[in-house]
N, C-alpha and C positions, 0 to 999 in steps of 0.2 A: 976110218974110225974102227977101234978092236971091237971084240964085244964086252970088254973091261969097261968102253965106253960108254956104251952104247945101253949098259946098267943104270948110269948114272941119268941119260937123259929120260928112259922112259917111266920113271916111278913121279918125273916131275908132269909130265902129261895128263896124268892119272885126273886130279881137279877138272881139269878142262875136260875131260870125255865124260865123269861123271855128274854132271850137272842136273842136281832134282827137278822132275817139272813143276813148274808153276800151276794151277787150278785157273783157268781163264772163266769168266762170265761175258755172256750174251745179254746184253739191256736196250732197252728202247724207250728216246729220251724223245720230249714235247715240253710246250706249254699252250696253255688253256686260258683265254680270259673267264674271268668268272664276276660279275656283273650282279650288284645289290638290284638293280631293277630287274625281274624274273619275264623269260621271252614265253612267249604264246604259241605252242606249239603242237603235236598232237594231242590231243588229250578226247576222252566220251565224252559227249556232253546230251541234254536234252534236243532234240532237232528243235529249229527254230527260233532255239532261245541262247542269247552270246554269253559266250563265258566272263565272266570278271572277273578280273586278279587284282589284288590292292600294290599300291606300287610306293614308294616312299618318297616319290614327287623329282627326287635327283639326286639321279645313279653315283656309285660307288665302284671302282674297278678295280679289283687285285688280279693279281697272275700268277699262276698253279704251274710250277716249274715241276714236271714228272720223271721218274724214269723206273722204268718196271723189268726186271731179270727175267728172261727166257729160259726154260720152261717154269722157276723155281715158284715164281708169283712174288718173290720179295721185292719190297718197292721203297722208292723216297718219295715223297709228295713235300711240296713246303711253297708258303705262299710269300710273294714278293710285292713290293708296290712297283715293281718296276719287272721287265724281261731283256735290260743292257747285255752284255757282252760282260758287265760286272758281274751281275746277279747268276749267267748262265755258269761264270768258273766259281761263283761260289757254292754253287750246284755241284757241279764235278769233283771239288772236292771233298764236300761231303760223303758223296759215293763213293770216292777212293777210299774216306776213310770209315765207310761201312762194313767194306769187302776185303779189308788189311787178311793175307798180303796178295790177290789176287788179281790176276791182270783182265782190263776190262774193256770190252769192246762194247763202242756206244752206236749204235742206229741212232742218225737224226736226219733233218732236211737240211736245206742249204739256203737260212733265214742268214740274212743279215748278222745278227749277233751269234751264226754258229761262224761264220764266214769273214771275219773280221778280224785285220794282224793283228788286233790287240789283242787275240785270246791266243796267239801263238807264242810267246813267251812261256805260259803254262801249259798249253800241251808239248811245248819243248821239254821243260821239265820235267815232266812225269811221263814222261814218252815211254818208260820201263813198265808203266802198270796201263799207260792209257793205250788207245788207238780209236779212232772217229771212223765212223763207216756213213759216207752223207749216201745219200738216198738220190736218186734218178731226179731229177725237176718234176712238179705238180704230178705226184704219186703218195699222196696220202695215206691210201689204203695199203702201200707198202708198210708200215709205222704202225706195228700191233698197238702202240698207246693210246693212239685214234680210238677204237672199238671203247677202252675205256672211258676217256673224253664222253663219248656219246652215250655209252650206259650211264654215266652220272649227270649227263644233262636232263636224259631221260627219265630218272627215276629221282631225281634232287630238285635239281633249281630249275627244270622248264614249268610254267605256270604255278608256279607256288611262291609266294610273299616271305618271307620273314623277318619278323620284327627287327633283328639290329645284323647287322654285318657278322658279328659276332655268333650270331644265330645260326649265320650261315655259312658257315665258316666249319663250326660243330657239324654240322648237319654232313658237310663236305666230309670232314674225317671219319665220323663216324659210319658213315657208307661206305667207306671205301674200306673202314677195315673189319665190318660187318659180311660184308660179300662173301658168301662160301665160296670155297675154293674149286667144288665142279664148277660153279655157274663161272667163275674165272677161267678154268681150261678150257670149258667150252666158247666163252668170247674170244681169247685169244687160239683157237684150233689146235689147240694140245692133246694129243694121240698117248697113249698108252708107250708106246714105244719113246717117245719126246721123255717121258714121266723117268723113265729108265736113265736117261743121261744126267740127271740133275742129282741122281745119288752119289 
């Protein structure tokens, strides 16, 4: 090959070596049942004398499909009457289409409906923005979304009634998007230096 040629091929190369980078995110995905009848759990009370919580005689179940960005705090929350392998990809792509056009690695566990070939047809398809990172077997506290889960059991729906579903429901959202954002770095152990990589 001259070098007459050898002009021709390297101006075609150019595209391939110059390739923009993509902005990748870190999230950490759960679901949560969330329960019209309210559980009994720590709470002050008088010694001696038992707590009562009014209850609406028979339970109601939804499921709080989460998934919260590392370090950034942005989050999707969305409630399903169901947690299938339907509901978890209509979940994801939501979040793909949050984060257009950024590629996203998801932390989850390895539940049944993350594990299941029916959700492989759509993580084949979006295999360019997605990638699944499953979690070790019975390691919870690996899964920053946990800490959340529990703070809003804690301060929501452990021992407290409300009147309709709908009540509590509200109640749900507007905690979660109430929460200042130190008291959020500090549940999920966000360092100063973490704060850095999200700009």
């Amino acid at each position: 090959m001259t070098s007459a040629d050898r002009s021709w091929v390297v101006p075609d190369l150019a595209p391939l070596i110059f390739v923009p980078k993509r902005r990748a995110r870190l999230l950490f995905y759960d679901e949560t049942d969330v329960h019209w009848c309210p559980d009994i759990g720590r709470v002050y009370q008088v010694p001696s004398q038992q707590l009562k919580v009014d209850s609406p005689g028979k339970d109601r179940v939804r499921y709080l499909l989460g998934s919260v960005c590392y370090p950034s705090g942005e989050g999707l929350y969305e409630g399903y009457p169901h947690k299938r392998n339907e509901e978890v990809q209509q979940h994801l792509g939501h979040v793909l289409e949050m984060f257009v056009p950024d590629f996203c690695f998801i932390i989850w566990d390895n539940a049944s409906s993350h594990t299941t070939p029916m959700l492989w047809p759509f993580l084949w398809e979006y295999q360019d923005r997605l990638a699944m990172v499953p979690l070790p077997t019975y390691s919870p506290h690996l899964n920053l979304i946990e800490r959340l889960w529990r703070l809003m059991r804690d301060q929501i729906t452990r021992s407290h009634f409300y009147s309709s579903f709908q009540e509590l429901s509200e109640a749900l959202v507007g905690g979660l998007t109430r929460l200042p954002f130190e008291r959020f770095q500090s549940l999920m152990g966000i360092q100063m230096q973490a704060q850095a990589l999200a700009a």
